[in-house]
N, C-alpha and C positions, 0 to 999 in steps of 0.2 A: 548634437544632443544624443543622439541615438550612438554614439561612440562613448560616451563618459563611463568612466570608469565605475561610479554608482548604480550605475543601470548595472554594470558588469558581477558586481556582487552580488546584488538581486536576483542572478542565473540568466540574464540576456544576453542569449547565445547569438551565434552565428543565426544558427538556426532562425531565431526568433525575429533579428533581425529581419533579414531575407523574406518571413512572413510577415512582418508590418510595412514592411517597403511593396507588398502587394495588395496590401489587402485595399478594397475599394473606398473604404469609410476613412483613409488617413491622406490629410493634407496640410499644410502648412500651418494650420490650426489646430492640429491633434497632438498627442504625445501618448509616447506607450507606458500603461502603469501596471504592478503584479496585486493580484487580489490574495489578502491578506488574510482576514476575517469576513465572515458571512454573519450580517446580523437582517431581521427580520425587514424583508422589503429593500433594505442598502444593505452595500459594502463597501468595506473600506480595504482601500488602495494605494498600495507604494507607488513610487513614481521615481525612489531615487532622492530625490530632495525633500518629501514630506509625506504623511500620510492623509490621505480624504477620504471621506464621502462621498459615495458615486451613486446612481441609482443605476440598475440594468435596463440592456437596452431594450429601446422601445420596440415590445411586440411580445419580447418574451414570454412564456406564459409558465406561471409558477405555480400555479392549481395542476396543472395538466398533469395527470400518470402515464402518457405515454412517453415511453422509451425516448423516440427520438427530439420530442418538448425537453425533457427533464435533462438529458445530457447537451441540449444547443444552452441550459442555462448556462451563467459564467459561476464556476466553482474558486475553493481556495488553491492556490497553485496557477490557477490561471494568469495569461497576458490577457491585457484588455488596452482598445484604442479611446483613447479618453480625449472630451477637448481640453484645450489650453487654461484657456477663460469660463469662468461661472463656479459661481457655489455651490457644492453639491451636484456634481454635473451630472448628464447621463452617459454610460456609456455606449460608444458608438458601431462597437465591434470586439468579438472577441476569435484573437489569434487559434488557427489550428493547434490541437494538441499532439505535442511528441509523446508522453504519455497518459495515461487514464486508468489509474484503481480506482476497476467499478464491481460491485458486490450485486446479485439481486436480494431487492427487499424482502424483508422476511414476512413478508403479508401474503395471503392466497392470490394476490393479483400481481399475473407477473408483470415487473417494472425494473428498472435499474435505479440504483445507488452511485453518482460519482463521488468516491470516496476521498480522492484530491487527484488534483491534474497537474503534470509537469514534474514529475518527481523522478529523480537521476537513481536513486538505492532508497531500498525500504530493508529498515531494520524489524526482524519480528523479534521481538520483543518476550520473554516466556523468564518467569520468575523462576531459580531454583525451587527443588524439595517437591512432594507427591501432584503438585499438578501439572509439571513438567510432563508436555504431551507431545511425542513426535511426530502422533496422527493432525494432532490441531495443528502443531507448524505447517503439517505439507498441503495443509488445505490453503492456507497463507501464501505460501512461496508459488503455489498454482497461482491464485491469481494475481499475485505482484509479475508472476513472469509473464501471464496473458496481457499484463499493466503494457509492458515494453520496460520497466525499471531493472532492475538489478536488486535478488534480495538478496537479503545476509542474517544470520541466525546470533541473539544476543539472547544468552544465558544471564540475564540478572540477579541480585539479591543470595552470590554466590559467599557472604559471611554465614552464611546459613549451612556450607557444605562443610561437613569433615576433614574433607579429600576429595578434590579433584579430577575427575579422568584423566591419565595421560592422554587419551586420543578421544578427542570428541565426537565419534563413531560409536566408542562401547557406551556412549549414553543417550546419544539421539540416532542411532543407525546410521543406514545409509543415504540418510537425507545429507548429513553432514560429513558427505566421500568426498563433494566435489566444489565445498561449498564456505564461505569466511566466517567464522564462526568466535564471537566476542563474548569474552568470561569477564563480569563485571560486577559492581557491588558502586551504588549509588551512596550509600551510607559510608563505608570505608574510602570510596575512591577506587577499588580495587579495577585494572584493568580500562579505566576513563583517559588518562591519557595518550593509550596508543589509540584508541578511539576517536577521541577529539583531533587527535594528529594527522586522522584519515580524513577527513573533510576539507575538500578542495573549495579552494576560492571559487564564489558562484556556482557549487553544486547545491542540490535538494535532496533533502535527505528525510524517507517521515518514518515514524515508525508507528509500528502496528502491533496490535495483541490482547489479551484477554483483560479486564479490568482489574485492577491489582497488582500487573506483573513490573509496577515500578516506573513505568513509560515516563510520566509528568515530573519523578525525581531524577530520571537521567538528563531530561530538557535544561531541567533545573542545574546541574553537575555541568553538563557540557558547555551552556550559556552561561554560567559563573555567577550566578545570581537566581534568588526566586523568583520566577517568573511564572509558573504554574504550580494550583494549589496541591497539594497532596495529603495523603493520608496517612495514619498507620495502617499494620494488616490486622484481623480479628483475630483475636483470642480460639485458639480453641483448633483453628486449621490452617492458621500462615497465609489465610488468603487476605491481599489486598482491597481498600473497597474503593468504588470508582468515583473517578474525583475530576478529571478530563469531560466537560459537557459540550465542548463545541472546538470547530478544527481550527485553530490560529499558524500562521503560517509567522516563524520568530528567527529574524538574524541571526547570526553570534559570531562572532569575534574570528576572522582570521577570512570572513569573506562567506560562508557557508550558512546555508538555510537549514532547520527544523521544523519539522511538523509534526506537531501530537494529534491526535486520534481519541474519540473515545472508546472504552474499549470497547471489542466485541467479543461474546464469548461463542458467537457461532455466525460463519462467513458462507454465504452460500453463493458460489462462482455463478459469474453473469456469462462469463466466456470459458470454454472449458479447451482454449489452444494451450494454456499453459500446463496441461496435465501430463502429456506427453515428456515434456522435461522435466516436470519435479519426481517424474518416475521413470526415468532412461533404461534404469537396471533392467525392470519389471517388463518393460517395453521390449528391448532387446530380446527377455526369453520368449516373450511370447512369436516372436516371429522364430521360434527355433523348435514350436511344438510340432509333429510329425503331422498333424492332419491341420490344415487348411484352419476351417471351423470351429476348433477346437474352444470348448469353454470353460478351459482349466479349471476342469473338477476333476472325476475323475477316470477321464480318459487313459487311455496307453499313450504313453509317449509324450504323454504334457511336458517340457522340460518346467513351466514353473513349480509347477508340483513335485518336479522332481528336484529340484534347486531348496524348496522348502523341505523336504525329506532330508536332504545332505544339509543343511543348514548356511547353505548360503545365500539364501534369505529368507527373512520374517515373514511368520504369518498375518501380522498385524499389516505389514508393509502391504504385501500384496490385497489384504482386506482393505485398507487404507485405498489403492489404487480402485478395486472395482466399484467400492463407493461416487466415486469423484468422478469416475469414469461416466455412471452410470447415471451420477446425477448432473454431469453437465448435458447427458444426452438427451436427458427428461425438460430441463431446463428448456435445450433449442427447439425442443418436438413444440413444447408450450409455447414457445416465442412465437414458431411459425403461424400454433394455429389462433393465438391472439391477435395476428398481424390480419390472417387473413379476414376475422369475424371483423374488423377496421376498416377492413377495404371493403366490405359488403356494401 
């Protein structure tokens, strides 16, 4: 069972194997299924051969705001140990995550968001024309890369541009020196078949991004049918309105999974390991400023400051980095001391 090739389209890896084949809740009466949709109190779950209704497992606690309640729930993306037999079963156990896009909530009380679990590449998603923002992508691609995924930059709704960049640097920076980056157009087709072509039998693929930027017509283009509702953009400023309300996790043809997202127009990192790489560049100069300390302002000898003087790099980039820097560091300082008033 746990060999069949339908498990295998579903993204049941090696990996995941290996983790059902240990986990304590699986015996000759269970089977492994992938949580699909999350709806209020159940979820429903592939299996491979069908999809059900599960309830979670017993204990969980889904009132609960803390951190490590809300991420032991089973999200979309997730493996989970299911039994054989019964209606509606509960499930028994859910597999360790290879990865985890998780956001903190945008409330005063810090908590986590798992955004989806198990996801191989995250497309950010950003519509052509003035809201095209290179600061909001690198907020994205930090936490896809804190995720453990692989992200990749998708310029949408590209019938909208005159001319094209030759090099997709002179429009999104140096976010996009080192990084795959897909010019597409959901309405024309533009650029969806080398797209579609990238997705590997049994990988996960979700994408991410502001509300409007076209997400739910790409699902729609790539899975060859509608399948998510959509909208037009408003009159008046090209922006899309949001039409994505809940995370379904949707097949398509050739073996490979999607996941749309609702969007978000502001992501505030839960874990700030990813920041270091979506800003290498920035990273680099700073271990080249002359003093130790240095708070690249305006020191002697700051090399970032002097890198933005010769222009080889953006003010915005490096504004961009002390942001992200400085709010993941506020983030963990509050994690700490929420954990510790917990353990009081």
């Amino acid at each position: 069972m746990l060999d069949s090739p339908r498990l295998a389209l579903l993204g049941f890896s090696s990996y995941f194997r290996e983790a059902y084949l240990a986990h304590p809740a699986v015996h000759a009466g269970t089977r492994p299924g992938r949580v699909c949709i999350e709806h209020r109190g159940r979820l429903v779950v592939m299996t491979g051969e069908e999809r059900i209704l599960a309830w979670p497992p017993e204990g969980v606690r889904h009132e609960s705001l803390k951190p490590e309640d809300v991420l032991a729930r089973p999200r979309v993306g997730d493996w989970v140990v299911l039994p054989i037999e019964g209606s509606e079963p509960r499930i028994l156990g859910v597999l360790p995550r290879q990865t985890a896009l998780l956001r903190q909530t945008p409330k005063k009380r810090v908590t986590v968001q798992v955004v989806a679990a198990n996801l191989d590449r995250v497309l950010v998603v950003s519509a052509w024309g003035p809201d095209l923002s290179p600061r909001r992508m690198e907020r994205f691609v930090a936490a896809i890369r804190a995720s453990g995924a692989r992200p990749e930059l998708v310029i949408n709704k590209v019938d909208l541009a005159d001319e094209l960049p030759p090099d997709p640097v002179a429009r999104l920076g140096a976010l996009a020196a080192d990084m795959v980056v897909w010019w597409t157009s959901a309405k024309t087709g533009a650029g969806l078949e080398a797209l579609r072509a990238s997705v590997q039998e049994g990988e996960t693929i979700g994408l991410v991004g502001t509300s409007g930027a076209g997400k739910s017509s790409l699902i729609n283009r790539l899975h060859g049918e509608d399948i998510q509702a959509t909208a037009t953009v408003r009159a008046g400023d090209e922006k899309g309105r949001h039409t994505t309300t809940h995370r379904e996790l949707v097949p398509i043809a050739g073996g490979g999974l999607l996941l749309d997202t609702p969007g978000m127009r502001e992501l505030q990192l839960w874990d700030g390991t990813g920041v270091a790489d979506t800003y290498a560049d920035v990273e680099a100069l700073s271990r080249q400023c002359r003093w130790r300390g240095c708070t690249h302002g305006r020191e002697d000898g700051c090399a970032i400051q002097e890198a933005i003087r010769t222009g080889a790099i953006s003010r915005g980039r490096v504004a961009g980095w002390r942001k992200l820097r400085a709010e993941a560091q506020a983030t963990a300082t509050r994690r700490k001391r929420s954990k510790g008033r917990r353990g009081r």
